[in-house]
C-alpha positions in Angstrom: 48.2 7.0 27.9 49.2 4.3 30.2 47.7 1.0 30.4 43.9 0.5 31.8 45.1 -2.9 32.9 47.7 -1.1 35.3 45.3 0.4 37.6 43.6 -3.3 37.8 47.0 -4.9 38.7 47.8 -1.7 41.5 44.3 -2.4 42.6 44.8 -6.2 43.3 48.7 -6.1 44.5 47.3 -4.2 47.8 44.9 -6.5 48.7 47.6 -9.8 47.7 49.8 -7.9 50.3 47.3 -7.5 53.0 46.6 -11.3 52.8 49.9 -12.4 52.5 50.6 -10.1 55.7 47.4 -11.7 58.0 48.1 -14.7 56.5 52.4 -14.4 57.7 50.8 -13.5 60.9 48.5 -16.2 62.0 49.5 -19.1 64.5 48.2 -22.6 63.9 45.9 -24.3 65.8 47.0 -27.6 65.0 48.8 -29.5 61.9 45.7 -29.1 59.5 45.6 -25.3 60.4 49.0 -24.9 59.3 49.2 -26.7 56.1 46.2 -24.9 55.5 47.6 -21.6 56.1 51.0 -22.5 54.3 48.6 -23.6 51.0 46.7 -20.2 50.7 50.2 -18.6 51.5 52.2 -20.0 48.8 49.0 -19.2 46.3 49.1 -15.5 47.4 52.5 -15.8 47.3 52.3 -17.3 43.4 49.9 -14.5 42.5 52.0 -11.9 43.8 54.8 -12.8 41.1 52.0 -13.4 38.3 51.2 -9.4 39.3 54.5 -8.2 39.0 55.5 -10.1 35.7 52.0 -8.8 34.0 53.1 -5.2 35.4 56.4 -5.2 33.7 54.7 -6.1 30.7 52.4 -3.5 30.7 54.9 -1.3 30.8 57.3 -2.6 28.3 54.0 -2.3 26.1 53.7 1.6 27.7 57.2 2.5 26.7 56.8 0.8 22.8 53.6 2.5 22.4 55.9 6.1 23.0 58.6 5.1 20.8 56.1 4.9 18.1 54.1 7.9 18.5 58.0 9.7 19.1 58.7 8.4 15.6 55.5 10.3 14.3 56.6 13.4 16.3 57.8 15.1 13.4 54.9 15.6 11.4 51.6 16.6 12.7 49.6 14.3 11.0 45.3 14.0 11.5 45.7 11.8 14.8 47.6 14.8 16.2 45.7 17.1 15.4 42.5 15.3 16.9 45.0 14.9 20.0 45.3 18.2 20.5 41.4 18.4 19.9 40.7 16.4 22.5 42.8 18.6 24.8 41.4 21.7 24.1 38.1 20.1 24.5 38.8 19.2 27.9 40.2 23.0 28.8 37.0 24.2 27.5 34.1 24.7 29.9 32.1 27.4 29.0 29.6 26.5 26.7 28.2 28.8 23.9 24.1 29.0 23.5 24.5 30.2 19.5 22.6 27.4 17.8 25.1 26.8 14.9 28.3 27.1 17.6 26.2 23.9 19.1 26.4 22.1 15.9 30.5 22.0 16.8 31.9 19.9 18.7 33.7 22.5 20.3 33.5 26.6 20.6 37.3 26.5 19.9 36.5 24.5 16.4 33.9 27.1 15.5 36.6 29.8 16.2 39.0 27.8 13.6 36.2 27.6 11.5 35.0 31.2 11.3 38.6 32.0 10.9 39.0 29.9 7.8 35.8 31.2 6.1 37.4 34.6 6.4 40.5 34.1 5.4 38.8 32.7 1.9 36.7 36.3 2.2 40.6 37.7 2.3 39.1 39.1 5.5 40.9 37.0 8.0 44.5 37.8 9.4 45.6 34.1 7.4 47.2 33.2 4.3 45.3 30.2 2.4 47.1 26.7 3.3 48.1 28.5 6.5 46.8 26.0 9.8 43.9 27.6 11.6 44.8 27.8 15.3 47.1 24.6 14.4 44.8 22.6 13.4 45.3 22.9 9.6 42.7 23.6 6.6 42.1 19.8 5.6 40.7 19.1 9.7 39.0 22.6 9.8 37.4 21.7 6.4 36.1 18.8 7.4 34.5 19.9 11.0 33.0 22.8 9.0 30.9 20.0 6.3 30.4 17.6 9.3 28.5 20.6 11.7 26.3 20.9 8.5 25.6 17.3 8.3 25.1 16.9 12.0 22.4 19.9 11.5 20.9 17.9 8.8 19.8 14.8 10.9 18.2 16.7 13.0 16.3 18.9 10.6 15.8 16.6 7.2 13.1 14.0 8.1 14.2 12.1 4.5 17.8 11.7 6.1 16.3 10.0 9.1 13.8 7.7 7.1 15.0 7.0 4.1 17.9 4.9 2.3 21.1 7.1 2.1 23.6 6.8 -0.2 26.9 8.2 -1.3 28.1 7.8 -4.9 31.1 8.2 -6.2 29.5 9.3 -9.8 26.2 10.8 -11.2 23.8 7.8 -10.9 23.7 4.8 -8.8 21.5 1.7 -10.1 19.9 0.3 -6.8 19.3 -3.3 -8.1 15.5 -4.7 -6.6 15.2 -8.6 -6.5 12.4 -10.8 -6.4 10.9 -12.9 -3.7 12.7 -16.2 -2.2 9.9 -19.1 -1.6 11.1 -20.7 1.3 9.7 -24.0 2.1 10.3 -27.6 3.6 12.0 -30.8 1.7 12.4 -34.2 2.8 15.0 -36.2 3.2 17.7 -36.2 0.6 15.5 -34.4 -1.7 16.9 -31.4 -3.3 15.2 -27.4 -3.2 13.3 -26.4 -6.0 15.7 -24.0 -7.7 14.2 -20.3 -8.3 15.2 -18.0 -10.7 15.6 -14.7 -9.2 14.0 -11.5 -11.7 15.6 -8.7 -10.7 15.0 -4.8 -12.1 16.9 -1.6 -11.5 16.3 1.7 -10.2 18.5 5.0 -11.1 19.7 7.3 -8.8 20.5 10.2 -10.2 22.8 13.1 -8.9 22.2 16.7 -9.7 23.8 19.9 -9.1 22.0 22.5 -6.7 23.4 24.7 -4.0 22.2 28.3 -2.6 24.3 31.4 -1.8 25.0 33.1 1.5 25.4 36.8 2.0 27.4 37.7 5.2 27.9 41.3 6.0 31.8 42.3 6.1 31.3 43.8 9.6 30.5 40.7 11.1 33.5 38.7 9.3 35.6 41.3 11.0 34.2 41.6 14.2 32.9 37.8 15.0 34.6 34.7 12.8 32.5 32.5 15.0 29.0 33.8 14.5 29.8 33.7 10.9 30.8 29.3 11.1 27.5 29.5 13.2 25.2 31.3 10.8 27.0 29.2 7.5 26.5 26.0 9.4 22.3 27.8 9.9 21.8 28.6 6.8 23.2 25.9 4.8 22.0 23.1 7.2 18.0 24.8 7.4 18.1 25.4 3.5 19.4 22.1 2.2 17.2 20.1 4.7 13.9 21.4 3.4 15.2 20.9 -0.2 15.6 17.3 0.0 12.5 16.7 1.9 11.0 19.0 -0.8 12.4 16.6 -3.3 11.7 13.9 -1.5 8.0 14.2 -1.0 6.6 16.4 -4.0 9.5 15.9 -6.9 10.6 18.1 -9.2 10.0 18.8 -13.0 13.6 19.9 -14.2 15.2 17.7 -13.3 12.0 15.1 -13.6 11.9 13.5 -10.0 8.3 12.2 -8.7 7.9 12.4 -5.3 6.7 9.5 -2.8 3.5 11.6 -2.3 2.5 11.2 -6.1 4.5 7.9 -6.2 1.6 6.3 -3.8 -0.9 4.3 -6.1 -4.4 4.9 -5.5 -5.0 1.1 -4.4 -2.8 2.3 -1.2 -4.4 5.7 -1.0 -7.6 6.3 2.2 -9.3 9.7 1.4 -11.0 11.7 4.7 -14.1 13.8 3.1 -13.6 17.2 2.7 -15.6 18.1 5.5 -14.9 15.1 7.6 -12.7 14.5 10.1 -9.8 12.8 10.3 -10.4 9.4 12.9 -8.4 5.8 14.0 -10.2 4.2 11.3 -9.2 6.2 8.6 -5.5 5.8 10.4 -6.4 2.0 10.8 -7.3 1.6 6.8 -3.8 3.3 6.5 -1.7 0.6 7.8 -3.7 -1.9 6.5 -2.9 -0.8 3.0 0.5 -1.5 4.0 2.5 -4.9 3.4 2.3 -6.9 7.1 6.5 -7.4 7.2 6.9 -4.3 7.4 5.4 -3.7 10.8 7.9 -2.5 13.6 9.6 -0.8 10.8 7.1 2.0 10.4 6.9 5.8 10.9 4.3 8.7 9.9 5.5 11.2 8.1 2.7 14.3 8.3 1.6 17.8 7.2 0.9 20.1 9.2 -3.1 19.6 9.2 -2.2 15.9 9.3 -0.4 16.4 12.3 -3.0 18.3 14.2 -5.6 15.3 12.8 -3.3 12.9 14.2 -2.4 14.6 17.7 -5.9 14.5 18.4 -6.3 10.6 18.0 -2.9 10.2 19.8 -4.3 12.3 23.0 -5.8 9.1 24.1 -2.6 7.3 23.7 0.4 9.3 25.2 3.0 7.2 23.4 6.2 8.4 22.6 9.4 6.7 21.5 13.1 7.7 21.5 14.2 8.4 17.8 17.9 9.8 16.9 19.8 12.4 19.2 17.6 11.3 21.7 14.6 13.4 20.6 11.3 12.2 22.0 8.5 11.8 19.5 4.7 10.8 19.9 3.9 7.5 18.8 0.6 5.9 17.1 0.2 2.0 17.0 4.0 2.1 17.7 5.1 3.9 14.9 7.0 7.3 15.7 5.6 10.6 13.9 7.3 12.9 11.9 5.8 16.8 11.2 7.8 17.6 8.0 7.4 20.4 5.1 6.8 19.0 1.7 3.6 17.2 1.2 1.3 18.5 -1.2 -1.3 20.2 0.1 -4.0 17.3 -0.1 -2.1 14.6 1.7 -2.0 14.6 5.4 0.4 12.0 6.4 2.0 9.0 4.9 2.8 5.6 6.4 5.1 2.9 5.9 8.6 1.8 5.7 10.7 4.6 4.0 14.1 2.9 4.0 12.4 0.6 1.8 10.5 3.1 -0.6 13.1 6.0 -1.2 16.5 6.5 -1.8 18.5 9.8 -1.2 22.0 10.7 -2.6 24.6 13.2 -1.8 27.6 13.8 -3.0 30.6 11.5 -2.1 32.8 14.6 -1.1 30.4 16.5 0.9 29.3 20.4 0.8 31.8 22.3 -1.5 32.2 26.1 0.2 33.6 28.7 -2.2 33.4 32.8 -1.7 32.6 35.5 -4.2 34.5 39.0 -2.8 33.2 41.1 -5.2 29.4 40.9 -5.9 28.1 42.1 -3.6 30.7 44.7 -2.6 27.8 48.0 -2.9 26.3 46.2 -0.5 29.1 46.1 1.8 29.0 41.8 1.8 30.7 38.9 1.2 28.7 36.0 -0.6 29.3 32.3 -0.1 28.5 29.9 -2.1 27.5 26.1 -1.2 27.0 23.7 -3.7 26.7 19.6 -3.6 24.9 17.2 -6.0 21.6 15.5 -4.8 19.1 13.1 -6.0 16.2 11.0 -4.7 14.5 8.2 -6.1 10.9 6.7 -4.8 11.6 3.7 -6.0 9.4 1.3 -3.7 5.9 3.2 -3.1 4.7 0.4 -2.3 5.7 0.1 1.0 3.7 3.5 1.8 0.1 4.1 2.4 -1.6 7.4 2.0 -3.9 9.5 4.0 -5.5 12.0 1.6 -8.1 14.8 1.9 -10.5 15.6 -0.6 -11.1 18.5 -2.4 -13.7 20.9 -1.5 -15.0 23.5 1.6 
């Protein structure tokens, strides 16, 4: 790619010539006219060689940058192949209204995709370590787990809010530290020393994972609606399981979620047959720890959305979260309509990155195929599988809006 910098010089040697010309042009008027006109010359004149050196050093750095990548030329290693990504990208103009083609960065990647996950179904036209439309297994791999991922920001509100985290192992130990008194000293007097108490909470990775029929007609007929509808399924299914997790837990393995996590002391109830107004929202917050403030989100039911809609009517605040989604506002804090609550809580509030933690698996979605199950049925099943945990470590940076029993 030649040099930006080029098109700057080109830019500014026309106009250095045009002066130089009007400039070689001009008679003097008197002596101070002409030495005048002789000092902007020889400065134009001075800038025009400073142009021309920079040039030929733009270019001597244009033809080292080719010698290297000629040295490379031999093996198509990653940056080629995202090279020749970026090309077909470009070619490509038609776009593709399949919803889990969009989740690719390209319809041509989905293709490569699709054609890998048959060729594991020993329905593709491919031997395995074969490259998929030259881009190779290791860079179609890794588009396939990163279309799923891309889903799952979108459609896991625990992803968005919460701490993430990748370990490398089964548990992580998330260390919490105690508060720093900050304060002021005179003059040559030292700071009080303060011993820091710190604690630990475990994040622990499990195994989980779901299967994925897909009918052998379809590998056949369409590999790309078969990356689209893995890349569907995989992304909708594991999203709602780690808000699941996040929010209501789990008994095997033992995992409380932020909903039960909430101590009562942070908890407003709305009467069973009351409804839901700014006050109760108001109490909310105000259950909440103050520095947290600007940091805040709800994160509702579906009745506690409906509650809280009507309250925001009067408002009409939104905000512009990740992707670029608009979402209503109240008080300034975005809200979120997720599954997973219990049924008696309505909404929670607070600063999530500060109460929960989520873990995945260092090494992403694993993808394997099983030819043979489900061969009566004329299908191929895929299974995903990944390790996941959550711990709600800091409920105390939540507040809870609750609804009471009863008719």
């Amino acid at each position: 790619m030649p040099s930006p910098k080029i098109r700057l010089l080109q830019d500014e040697s026309v106009a250095v010539e045009n002066e130089i010309n009007a400039l070689r042009s001009l008679e003097p008027k008197d002596d101070a006219d002409r030495e005048s006109i002789e000092g902007r010359l020889k400065a134009a004149t001075e800038r025009a060689a400073k142009i021309a050196a920079e040039a030929r050093r733009e270019d001597e750095i244009d033809a080292a940058i080719a010698s290297m990548k000629s040295v490379r030329s031999a093996d198509k290693s990653r940056e080629d192949v995202e090279k020749q990504f970026r090309d077909d990208e470009q070619a490509e103009t038609k776009p593709d209204i399949r919803a889990g083609v969009r989740a690719f960065r390209s319809t041509k990647i989905a293709a490569a995709v699709g054609s890998y996950l048959c060729g594991l179904s020993g329905m593709g036209k491919r031997a395995m370590g074969e490259t998929v439309d030259g881009y190779g297994d290791d860079f179609v791999v890794t588009e396939l787990y990163t279309a799923i991922v891309n889903r799952l920001q979108y459609q896991s509100v625990a992803l968005q809010l919460a701490s993430i985290f990748r370990p490398a192992g089964q548990k992580l130990t998330l260390p919490k530290s105690g508060d720093v008194t900050f304060g002021f000293a005179a003059e040559n007097v030292a700071f009080t020393d303060q011993d820091i108490s710190t604690s630990g909470a475990d994040l622990t990775l499990y195994e989980g994972g779901a299967s994925v029929p897909v009918s052998n007609s379809l590998l056949a007929d369409s590999p790309i609606d078969v990356a689209g509808l893995i890349v569907d399924r995989c992304s909708h299914g594991l999203a709602r399981w780690i808000d699941n997790l996040w929010l209501s837990g789990s008994s095997n393995p033992s995992i409380t979620g932020l909903a039960a996590a909430v101590v009562s002391g942070n908890t407003v109830t709305v009467g069973a047959s009351a409804k839901t107004t700014a006050d109760n929202l108001a109490d909310v917050v105000g259950k909440v720890d103050e520095s947290i403030m600007g940091t805040g989100a709800w994160v509702c039911s579906k009745a506690g959305y409906v509650d809280l809609m009507k309250i925001w009517a009067s408002q009409q605040t939104t905000q512009v979260v990740g992707g670029g989604r608009v979402v209503p506002t109240v008080w300034g804090a975005p809200v979120y309509l997720v599954k997973g609550l219990p049924a008696n809580t309505l909404a929670l509030f607070g600063d999530f990155s500060m109460a929960s933690a989520v873990g995945l698996k260092d090494t992403g979605l694993e993808i394997t195929v099983a030819r043979e199950l489900l061969v009566r049925s004329r299908q191929t099943l895929y299974v995903a599988n990944t390790r996941v945990g959550v711990s709600n470590h800091g409920p105390e940076f939540v507040g809870k809006l609750a609804k009471a029993s009863g008719t």
